[in-house]
NUTIKOL-973444 format. One record per residue: z, y, x of N, C-alpha, C, O, CB in turn. Coordinates in Angstrom, 2 decimals, padded with zeros to 5 digits. Glycine has a CB too. Example, Ala and Ser with C-alpha at 12.3 -4.5 7.8 and 13.67 -1.06 7.14 Angstrom:
BEGIN
{nZ = 007.80 nY = -005.69 nX = 013.19 caZ = 007.80 caY = -004.50 caX = 012.30 cZ = 007.80 cY = -003.30 cX = 013.20 oZ = 008.46 oY = -003.32 oX = 014.24 cbZ = 009.05 cbY = -004.47 cbX = 011.31}
{nZ = 007.08 nY = -002.25 nX = 012.85 caZ = 007.14 caY = -001.06 caX = 013.67 cZ = 007.87 cY = 000.03 cX = 012.90 oZ = 008.04 oY = 001.14 oX = 013.41 cbZ = 005.72 cbY = -000.60 cbX = 014.08}
This chain:
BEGIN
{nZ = 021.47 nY = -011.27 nX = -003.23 caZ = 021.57 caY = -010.42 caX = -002.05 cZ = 021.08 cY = -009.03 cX = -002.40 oZ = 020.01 oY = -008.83 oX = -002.98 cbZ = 020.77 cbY = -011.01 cbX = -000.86}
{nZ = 021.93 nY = -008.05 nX = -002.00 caZ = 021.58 caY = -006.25 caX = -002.53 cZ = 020.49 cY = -005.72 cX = -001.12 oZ = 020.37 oY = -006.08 oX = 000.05 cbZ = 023.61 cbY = -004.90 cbX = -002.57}
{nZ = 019.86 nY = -004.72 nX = -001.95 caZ = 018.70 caY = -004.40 caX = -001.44 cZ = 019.16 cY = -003.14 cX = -000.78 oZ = 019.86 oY = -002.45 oX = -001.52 cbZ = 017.54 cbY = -004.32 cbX = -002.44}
{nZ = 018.95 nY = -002.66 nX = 000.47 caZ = 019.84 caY = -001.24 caX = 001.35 cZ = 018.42 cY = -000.41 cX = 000.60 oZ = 017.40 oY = -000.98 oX = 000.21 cbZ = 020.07 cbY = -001.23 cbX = 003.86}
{nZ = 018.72 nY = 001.16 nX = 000.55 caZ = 018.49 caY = 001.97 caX = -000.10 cZ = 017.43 cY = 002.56 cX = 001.08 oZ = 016.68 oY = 003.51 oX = 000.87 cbZ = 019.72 cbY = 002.67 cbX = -000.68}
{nZ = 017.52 nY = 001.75 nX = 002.47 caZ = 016.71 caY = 002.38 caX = 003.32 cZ = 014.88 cY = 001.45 cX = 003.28 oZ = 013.69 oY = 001.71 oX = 003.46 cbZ = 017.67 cbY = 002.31 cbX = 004.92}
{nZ = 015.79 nY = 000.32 nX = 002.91 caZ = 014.19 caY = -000.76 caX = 002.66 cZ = 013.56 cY = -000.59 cX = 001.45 oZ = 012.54 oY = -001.29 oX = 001.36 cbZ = 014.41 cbY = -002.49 cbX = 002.62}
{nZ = 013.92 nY = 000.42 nX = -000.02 caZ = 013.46 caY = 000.70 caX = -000.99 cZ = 012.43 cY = 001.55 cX = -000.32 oZ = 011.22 oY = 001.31 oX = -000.22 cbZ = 014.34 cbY = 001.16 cbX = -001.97}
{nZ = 013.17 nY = 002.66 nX = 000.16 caZ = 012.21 caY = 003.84 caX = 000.71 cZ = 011.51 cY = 003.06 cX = 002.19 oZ = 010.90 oY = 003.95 oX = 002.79 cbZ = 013.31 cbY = 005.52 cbX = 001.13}
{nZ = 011.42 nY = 001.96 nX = 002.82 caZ = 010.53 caY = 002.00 caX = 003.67 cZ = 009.34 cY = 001.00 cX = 002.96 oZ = 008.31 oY = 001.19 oX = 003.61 cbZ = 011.14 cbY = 001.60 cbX = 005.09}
{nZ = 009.11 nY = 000.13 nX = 002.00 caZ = 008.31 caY = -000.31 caX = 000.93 cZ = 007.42 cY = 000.56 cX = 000.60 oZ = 006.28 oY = 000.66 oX = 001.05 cbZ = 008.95 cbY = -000.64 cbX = -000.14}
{nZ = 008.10 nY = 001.41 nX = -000.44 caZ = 007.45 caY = 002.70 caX = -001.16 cZ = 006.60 cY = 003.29 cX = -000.17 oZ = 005.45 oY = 003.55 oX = -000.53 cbZ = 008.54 cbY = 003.84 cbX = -001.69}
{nZ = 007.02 nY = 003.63 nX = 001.33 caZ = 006.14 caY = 004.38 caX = 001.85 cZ = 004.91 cY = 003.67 cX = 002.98 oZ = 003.93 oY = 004.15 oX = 003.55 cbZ = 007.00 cbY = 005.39 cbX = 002.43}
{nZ = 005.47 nY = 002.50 nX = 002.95 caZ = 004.38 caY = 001.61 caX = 003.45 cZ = 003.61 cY = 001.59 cX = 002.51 oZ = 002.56 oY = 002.14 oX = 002.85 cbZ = 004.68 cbY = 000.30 cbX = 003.84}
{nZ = 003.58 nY = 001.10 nX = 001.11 caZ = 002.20 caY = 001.48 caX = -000.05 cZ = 002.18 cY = 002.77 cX = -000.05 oZ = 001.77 oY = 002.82 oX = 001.10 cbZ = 002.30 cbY = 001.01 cbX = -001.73}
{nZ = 002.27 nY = 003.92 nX = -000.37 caZ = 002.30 caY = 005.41 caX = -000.90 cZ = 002.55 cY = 005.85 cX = 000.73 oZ = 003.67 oY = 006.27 oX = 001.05 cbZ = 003.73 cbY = 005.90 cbX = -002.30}
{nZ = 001.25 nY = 005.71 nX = 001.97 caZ = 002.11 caY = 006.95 caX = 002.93 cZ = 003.14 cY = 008.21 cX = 003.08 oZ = 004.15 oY = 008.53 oX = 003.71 cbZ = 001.45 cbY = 007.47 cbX = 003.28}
{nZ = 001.89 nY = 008.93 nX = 001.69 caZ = 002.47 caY = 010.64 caX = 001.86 cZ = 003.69 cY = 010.38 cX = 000.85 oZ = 004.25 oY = 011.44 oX = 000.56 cbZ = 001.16 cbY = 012.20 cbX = 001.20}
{nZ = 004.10 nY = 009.57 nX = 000.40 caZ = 005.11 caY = 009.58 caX = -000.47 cZ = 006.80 cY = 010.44 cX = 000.00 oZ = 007.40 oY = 010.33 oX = 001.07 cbZ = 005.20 cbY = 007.99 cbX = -000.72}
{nZ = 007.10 nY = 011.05 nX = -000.93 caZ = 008.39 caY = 011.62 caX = -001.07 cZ = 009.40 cY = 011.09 cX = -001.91 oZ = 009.42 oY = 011.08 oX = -003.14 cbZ = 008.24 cbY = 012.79 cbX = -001.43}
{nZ = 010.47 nY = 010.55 nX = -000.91 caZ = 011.09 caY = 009.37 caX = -001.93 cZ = 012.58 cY = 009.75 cX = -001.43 oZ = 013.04 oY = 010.20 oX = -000.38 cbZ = 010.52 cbY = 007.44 cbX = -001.63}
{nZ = 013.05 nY = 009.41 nX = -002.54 caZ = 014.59 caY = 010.08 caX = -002.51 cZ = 015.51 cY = 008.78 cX = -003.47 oZ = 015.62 oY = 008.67 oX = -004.70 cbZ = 014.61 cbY = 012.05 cbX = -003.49}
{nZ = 015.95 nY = 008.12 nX = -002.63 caZ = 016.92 caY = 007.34 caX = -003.37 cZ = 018.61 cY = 007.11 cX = -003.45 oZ = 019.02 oY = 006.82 oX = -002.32 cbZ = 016.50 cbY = 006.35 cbX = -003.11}
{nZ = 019.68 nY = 007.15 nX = -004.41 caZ = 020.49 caY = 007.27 caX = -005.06 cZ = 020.83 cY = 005.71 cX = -005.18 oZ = 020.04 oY = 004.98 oX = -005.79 cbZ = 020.16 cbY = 008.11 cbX = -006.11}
{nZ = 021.75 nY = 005.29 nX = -004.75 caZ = 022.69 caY = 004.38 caX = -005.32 cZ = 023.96 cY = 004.73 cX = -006.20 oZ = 024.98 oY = 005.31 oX = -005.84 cbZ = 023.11 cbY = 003.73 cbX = -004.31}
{nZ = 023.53 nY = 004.08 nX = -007.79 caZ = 024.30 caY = 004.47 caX = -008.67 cZ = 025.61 cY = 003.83 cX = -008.54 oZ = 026.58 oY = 004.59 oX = -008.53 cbZ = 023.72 cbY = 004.31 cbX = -009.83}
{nZ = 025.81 nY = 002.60 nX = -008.45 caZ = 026.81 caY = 002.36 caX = -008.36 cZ = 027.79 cY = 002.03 cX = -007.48 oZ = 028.95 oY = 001.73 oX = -007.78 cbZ = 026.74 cbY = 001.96 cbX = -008.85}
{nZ = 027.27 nY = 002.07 nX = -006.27 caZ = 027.57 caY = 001.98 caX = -005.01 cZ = 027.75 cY = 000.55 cX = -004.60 oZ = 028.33 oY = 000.18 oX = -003.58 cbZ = 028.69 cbY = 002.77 cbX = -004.75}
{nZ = 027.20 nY = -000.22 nX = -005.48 caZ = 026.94 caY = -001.48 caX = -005.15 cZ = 025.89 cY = -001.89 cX = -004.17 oZ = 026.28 oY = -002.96 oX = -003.71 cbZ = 026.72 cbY = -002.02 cbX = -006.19}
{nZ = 024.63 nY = -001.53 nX = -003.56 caZ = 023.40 caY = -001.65 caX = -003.59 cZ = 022.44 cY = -002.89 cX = -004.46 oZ = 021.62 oY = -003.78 oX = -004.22 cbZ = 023.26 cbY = -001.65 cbX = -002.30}
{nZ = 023.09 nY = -002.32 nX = -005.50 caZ = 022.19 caY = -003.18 caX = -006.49 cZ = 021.61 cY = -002.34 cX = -007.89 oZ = 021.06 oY = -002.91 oX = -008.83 cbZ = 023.18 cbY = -004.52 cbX = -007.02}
{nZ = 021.82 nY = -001.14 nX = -007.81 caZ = 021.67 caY = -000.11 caX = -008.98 cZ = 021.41 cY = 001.10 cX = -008.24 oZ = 022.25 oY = 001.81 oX = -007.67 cbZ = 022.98 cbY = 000.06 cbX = -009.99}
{nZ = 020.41 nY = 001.21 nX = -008.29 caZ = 019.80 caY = 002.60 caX = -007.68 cZ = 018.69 cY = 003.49 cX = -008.42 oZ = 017.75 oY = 002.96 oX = -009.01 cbZ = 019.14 cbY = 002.24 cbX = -006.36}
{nZ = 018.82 nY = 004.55 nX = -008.38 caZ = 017.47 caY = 005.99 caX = -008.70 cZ = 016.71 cY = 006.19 cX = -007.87 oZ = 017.13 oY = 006.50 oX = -006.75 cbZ = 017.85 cbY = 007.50 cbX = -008.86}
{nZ = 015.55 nY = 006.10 nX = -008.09 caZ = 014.60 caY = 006.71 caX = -007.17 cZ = 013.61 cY = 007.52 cX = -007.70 oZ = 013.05 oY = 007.29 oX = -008.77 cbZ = 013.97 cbY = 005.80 cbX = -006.45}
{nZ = 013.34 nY = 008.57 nX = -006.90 caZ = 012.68 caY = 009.94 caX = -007.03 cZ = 011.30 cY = 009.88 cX = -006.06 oZ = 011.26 oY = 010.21 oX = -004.88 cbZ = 013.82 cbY = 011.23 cbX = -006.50}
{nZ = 010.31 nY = 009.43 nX = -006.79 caZ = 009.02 caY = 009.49 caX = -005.81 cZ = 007.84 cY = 010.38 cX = -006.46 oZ = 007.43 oY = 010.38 oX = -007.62 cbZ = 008.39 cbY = 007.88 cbX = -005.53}
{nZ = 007.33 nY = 011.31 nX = -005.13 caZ = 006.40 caY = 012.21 caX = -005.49 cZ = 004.88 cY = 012.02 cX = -004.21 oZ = 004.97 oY = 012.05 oX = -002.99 cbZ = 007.32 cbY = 013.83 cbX = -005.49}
{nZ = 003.76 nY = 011.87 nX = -004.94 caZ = 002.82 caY = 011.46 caX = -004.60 cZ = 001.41 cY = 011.85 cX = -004.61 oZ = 001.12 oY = 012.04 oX = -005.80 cbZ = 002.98 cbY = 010.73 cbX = -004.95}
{nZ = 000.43 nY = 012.05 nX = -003.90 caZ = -000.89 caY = 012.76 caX = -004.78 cZ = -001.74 cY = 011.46 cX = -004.99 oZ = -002.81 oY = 011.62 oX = -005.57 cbZ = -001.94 cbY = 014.15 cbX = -003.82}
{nZ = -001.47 nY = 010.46 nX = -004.67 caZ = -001.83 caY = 008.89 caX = -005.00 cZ = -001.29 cY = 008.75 cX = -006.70 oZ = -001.48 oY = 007.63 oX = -007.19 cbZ = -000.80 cbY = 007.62 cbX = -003.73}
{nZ = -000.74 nY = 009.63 nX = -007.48 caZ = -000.61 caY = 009.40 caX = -008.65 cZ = -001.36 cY = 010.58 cX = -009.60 oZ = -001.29 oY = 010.38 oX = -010.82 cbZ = 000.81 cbY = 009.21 cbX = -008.82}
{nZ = -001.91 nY = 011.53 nX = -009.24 caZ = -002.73 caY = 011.83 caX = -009.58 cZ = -003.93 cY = 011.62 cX = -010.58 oZ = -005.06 oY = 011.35 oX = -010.17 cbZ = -002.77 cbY = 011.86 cbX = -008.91}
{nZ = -003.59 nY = 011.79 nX = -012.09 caZ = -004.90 caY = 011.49 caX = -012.58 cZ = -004.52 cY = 009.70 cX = -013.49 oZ = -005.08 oY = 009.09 oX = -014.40 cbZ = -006.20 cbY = 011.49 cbX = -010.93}
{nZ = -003.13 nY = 009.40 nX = -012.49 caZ = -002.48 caY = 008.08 caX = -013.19 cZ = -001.53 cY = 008.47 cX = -014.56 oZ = -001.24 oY = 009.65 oX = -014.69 cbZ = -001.42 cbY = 007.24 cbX = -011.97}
{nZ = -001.01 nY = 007.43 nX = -015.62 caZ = -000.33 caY = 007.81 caX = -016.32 cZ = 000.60 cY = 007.56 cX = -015.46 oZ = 000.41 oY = 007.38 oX = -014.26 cbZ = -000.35 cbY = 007.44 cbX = -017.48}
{nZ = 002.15 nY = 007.53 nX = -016.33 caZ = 003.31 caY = 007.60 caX = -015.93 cZ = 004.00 cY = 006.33 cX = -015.67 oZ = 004.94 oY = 006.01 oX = -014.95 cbZ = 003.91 cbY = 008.31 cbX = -016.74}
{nZ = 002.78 nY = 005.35 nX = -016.93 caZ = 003.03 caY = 003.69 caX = -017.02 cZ = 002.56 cY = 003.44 cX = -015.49 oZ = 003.33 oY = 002.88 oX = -014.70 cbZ = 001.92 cbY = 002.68 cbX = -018.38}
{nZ = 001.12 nY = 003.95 nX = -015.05 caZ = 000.21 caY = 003.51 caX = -013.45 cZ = 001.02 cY = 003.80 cX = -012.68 oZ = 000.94 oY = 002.99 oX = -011.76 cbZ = -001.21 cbY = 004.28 cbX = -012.91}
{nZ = 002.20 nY = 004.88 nX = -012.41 caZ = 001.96 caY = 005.43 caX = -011.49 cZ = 003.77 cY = 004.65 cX = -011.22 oZ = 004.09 oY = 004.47 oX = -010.04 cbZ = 001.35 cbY = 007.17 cbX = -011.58}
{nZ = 004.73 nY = 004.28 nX = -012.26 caZ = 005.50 caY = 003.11 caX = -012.12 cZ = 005.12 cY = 001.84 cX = -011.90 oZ = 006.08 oY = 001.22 oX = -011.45 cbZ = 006.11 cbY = 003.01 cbX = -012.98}
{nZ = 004.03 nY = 001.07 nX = -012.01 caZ = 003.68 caY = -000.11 caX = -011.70 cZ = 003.36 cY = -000.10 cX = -010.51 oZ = 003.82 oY = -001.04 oX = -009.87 cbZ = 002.84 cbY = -000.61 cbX = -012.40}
{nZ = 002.57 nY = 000.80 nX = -009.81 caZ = 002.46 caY = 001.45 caX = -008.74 cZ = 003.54 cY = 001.29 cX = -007.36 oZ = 003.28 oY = 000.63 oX = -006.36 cbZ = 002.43 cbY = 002.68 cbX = -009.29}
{nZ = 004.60 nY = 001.95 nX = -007.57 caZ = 005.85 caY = 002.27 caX = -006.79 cZ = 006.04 cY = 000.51 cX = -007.17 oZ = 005.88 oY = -000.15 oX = -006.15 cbZ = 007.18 cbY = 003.76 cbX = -007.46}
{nZ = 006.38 nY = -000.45 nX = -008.58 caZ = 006.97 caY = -001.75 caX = -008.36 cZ = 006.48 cY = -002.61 cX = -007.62 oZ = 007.18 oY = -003.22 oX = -006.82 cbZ = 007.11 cbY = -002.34 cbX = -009.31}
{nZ = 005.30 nY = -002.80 nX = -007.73 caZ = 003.96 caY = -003.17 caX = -006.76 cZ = 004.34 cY = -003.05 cX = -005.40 oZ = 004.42 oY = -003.98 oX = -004.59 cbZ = 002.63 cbY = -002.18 cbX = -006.95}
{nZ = 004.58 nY = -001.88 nX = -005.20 caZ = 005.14 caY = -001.70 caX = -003.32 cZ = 006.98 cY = -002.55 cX = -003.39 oZ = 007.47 oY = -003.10 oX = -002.40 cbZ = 005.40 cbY = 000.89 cbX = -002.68}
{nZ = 007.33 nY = -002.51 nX = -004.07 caZ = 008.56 caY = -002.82 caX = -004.04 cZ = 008.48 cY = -004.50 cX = -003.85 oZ = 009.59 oY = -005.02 oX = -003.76 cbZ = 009.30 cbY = -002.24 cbX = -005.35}
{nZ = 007.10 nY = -005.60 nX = -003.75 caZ = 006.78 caY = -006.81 caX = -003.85 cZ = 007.52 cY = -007.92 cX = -004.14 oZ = 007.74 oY = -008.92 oX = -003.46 cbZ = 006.33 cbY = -007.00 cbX = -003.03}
{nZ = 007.96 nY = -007.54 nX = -005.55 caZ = 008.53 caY = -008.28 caX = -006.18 cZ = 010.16 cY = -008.44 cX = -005.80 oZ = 010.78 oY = -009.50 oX = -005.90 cbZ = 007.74 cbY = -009.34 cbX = -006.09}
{nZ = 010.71 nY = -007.20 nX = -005.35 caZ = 012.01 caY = -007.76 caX = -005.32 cZ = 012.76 cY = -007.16 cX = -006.58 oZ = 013.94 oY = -007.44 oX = -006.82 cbZ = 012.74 cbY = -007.42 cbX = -003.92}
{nZ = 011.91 nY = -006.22 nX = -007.48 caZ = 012.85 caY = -006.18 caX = -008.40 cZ = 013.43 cY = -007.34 cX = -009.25 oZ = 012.84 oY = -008.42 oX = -009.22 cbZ = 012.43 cbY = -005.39 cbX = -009.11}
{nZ = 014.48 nY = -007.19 nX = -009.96 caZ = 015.01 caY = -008.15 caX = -010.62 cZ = 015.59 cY = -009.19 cX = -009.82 oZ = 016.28 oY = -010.06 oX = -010.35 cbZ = 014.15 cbY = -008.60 cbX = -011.43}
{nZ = 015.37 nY = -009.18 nX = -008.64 caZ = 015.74 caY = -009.90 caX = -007.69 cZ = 016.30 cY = -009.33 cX = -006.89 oZ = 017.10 oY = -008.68 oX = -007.56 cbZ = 014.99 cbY = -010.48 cbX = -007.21}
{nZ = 016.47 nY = -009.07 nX = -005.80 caZ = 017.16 caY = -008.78 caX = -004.76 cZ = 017.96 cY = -006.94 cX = -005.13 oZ = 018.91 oY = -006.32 oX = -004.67 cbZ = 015.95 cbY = -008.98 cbX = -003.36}
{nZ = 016.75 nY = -006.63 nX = -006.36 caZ = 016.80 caY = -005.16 caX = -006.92 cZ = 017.09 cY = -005.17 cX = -008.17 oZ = 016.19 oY = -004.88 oX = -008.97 cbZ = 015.60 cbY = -004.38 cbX = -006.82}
{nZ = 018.41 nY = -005.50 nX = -008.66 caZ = 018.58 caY = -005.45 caX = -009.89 cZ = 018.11 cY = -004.44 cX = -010.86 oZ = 017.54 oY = -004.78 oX = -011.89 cbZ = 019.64 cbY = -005.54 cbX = -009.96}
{nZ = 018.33 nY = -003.13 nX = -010.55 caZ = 018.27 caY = -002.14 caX = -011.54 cZ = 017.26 cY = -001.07 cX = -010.88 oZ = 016.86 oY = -001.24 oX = -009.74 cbZ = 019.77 cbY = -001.54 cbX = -011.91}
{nZ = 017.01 nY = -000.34 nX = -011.39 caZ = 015.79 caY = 001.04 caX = -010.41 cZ = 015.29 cY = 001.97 cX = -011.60 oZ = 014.21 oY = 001.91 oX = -012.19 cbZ = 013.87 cbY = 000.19 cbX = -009.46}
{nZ = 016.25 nY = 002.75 nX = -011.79 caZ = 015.55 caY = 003.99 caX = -012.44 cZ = 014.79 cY = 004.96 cX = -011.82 oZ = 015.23 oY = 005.76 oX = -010.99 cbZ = 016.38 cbY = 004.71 cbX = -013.00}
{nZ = 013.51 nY = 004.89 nX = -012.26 caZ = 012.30 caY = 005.71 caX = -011.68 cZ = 012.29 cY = 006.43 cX = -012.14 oZ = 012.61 oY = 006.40 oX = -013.33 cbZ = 011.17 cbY = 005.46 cbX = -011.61}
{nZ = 011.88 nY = 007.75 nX = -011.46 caZ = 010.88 caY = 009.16 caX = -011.98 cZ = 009.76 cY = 009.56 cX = -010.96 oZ = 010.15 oY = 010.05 oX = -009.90 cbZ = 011.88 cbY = 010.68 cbX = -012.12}
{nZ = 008.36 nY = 009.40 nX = -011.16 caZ = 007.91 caY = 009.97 caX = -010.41 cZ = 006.93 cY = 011.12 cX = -010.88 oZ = 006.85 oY = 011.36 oX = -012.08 cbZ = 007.54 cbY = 009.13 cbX = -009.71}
{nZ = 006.10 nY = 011.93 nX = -009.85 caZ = 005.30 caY = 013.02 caX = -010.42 cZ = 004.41 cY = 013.29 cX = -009.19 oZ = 004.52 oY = 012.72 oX = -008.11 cbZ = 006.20 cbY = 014.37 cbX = -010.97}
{nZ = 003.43 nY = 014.33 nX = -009.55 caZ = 002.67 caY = 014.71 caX = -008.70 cZ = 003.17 cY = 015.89 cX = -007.76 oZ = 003.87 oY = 016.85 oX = -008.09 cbZ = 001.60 cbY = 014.94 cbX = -009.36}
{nZ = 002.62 nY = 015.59 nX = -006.49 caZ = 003.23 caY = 017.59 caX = -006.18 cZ = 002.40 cY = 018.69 cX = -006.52 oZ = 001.21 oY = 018.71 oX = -006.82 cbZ = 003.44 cbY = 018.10 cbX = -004.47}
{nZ = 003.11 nY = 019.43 nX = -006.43 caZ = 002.49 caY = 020.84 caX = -007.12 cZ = 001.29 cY = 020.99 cX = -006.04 oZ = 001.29 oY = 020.61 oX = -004.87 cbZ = 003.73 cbY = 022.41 cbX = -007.16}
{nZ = 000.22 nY = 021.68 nX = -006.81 caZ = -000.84 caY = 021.68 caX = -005.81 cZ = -001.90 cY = 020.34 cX = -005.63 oZ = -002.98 oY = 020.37 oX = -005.02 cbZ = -000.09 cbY = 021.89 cbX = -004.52}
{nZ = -001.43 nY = 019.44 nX = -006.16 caZ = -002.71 caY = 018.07 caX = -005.78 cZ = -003.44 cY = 018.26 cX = -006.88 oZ = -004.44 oY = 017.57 oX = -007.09 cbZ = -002.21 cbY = 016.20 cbX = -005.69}
């Protein structure tokens, strides 16, 4: 079962409040999607923390219900 691109981003921001999340379905399947999350909860994390992070909120549906998820995330300017 494919995961809607609106329950990625309501996950993410249930863990990460202030989160800024921008997601992309690549293939228009909803099963291959990009997501763009920016956070001051990553702050001070590496890049490995601050992806385990965002999968963590995602509770286990990757690989499952979320086949694919190319991440990028970063801090905002200013934190």
């Amino acid at each position: 079962m494919a995961m809607d691109a609106s329950e990625i981003e309501r996950l993410i921001k249930e863990t990460l409040p202030d989160a800024e999340v921008t997601i992309t379905d690549l293939r228009g399947d909803g099963d291959h999607y990009a997501a763009h999350v920016t956070s001051s909860v990553f702050k001070g994390k590496t890049r490995v923390q601050q992806h385990q992070m965002v999968y963590k909120a995602l509770r286990g549906n990757m690989g499952d219900a979320l086949h694919a998820l190319a991440l990028q995330t970063e801090v905002p300017e200013g934190a």
